[in-house]
Residue frames relative to the residue before (quaternion, step in Angstrom):
aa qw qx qy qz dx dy dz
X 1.0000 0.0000 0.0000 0.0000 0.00 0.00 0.00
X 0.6188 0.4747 -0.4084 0.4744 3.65 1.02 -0.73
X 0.7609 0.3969 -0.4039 0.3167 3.66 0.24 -0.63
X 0.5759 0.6643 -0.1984 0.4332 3.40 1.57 0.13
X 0.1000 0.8966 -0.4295 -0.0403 3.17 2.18 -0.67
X 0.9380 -0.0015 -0.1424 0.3159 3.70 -1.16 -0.30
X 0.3215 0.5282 -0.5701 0.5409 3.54 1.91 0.06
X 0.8179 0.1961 -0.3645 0.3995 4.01 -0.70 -1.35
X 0.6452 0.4154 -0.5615 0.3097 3.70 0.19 -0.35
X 0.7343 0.3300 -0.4352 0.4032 4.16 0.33 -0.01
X 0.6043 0.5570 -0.4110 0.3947 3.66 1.22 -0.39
X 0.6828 0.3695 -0.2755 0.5669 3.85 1.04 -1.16
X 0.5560 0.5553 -0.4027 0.4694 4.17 0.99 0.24
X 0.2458 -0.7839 0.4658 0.3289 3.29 1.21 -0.50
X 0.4168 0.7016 -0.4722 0.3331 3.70 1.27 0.97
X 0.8127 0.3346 0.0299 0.4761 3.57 0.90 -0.83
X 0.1491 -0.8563 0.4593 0.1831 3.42 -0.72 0.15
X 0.3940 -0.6623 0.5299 0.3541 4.23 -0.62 0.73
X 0.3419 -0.6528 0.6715 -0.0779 2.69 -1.64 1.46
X 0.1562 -0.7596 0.6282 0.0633 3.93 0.29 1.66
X 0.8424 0.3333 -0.2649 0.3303 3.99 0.11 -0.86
X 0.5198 -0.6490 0.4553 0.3183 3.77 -0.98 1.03
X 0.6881 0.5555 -0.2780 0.3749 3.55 1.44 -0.46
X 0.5367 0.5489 -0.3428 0.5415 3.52 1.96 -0.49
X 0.6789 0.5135 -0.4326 0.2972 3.97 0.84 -0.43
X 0.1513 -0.6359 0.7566 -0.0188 3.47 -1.02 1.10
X 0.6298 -0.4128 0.5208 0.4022 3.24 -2.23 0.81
X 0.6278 0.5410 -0.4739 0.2977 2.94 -1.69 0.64
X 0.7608 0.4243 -0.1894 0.4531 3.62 0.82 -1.57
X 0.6703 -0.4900 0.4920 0.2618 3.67 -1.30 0.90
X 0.0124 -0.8421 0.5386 0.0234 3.33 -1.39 0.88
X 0.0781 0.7960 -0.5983 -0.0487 3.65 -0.18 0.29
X 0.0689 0.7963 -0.5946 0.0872 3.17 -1.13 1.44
X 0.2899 -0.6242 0.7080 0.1581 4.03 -1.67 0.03
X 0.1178 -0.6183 0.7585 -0.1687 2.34 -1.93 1.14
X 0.4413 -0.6433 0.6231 0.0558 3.20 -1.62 0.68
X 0.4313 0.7355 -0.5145 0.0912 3.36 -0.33 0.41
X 0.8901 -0.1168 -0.1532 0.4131 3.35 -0.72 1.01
X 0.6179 -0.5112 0.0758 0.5925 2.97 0.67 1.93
X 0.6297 0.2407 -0.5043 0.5396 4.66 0.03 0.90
X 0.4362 -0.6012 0.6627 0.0951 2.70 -1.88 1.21
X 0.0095 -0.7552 0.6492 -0.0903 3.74 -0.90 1.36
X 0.3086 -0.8239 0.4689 -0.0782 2.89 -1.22 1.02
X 0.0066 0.8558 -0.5113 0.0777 4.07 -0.15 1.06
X 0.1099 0.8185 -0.5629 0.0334 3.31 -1.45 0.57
X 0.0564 -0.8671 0.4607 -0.1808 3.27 -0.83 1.25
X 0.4011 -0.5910 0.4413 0.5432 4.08 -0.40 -1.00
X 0.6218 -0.4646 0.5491 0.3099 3.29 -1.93 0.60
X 0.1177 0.4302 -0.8940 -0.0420 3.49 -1.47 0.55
X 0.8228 -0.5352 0.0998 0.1634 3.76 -0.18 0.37
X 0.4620 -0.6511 0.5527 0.2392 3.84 -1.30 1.09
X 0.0316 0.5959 -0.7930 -0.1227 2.53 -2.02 0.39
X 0.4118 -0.7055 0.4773 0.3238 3.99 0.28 1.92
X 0.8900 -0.2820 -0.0202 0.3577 2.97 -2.17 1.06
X 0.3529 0.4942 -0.6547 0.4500 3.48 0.16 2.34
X 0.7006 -0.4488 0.3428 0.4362 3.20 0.48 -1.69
X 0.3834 -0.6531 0.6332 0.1596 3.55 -1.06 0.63
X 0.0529 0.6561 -0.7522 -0.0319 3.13 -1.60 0.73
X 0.4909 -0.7117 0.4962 -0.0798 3.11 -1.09 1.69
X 0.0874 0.5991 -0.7327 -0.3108 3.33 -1.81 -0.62
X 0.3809 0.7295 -0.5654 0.0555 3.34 -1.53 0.36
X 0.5687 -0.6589 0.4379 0.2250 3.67 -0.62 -0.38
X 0.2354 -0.7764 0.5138 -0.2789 2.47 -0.41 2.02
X 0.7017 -0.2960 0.5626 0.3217 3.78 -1.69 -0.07
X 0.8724 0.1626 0.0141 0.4608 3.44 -0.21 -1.66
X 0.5143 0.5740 -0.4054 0.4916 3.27 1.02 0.41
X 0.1639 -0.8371 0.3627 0.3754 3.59 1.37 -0.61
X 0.6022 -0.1513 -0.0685 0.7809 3.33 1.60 1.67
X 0.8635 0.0445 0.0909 0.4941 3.44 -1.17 -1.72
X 0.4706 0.5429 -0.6480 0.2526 3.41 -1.81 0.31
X 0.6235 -0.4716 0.5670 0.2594 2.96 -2.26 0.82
X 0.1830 -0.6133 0.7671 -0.0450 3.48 -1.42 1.74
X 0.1657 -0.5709 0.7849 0.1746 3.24 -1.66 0.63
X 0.1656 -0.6898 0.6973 0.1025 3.85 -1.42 0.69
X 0.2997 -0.3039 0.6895 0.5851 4.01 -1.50 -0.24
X 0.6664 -0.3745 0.5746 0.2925 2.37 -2.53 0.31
X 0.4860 -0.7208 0.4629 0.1732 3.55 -1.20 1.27
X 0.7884 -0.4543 0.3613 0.2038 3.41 -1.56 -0.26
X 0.7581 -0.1824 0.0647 0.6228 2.55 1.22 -1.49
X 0.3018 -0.8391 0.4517 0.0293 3.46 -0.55 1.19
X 0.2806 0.7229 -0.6311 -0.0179 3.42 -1.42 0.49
X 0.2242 -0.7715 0.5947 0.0275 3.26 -1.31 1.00
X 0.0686 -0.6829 0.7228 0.0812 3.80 -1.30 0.83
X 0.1466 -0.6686 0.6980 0.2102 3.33 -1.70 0.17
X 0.4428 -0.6884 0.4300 0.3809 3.96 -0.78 0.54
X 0.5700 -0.6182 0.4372 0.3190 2.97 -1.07 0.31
């Protein structure tokens, strides 16, 4: 469940449902993904404004370099999961 972060916390909350296909995600739904990047694995998680599968994701959430909130663009990650509330 941790490596799954805001997919299991709305799916085992009964608040949200998991979204298995890249074609069911629409802007709006929660993401929690990993990466690799210079040999440490880091992890982020935010809402879809929108994918483009194993290119890239562009997000909103709150970040460092964002100075809190704002739209991030990432490569497309390792490992992905998406939820959409109910």
């Amino acid at each position: 469940p941790i490596i799954k972060g805001v997919q299991a916390a709305l799916t085992q909350g009964k608040k949200g449902i998991e979204i298995n296909k890249l074609e069911d995600v629409r802007p709006g739904d929660f993401v929690q993904f990993w990466n690799v990047f210079k040999n440490k694995e880091y992890g982020h998680c935010g809402i879809v404004l929108e994918i483009k599968p194993n290119e890239s994701i562009t997000l909103y959430s709150s970040h460092p370099i964002t100075n809190g909130y704002g739209k991030q663009k990432f490569l497309w990650p390792d490992k992905i999961y998406f939820a959409r509330l109910e």
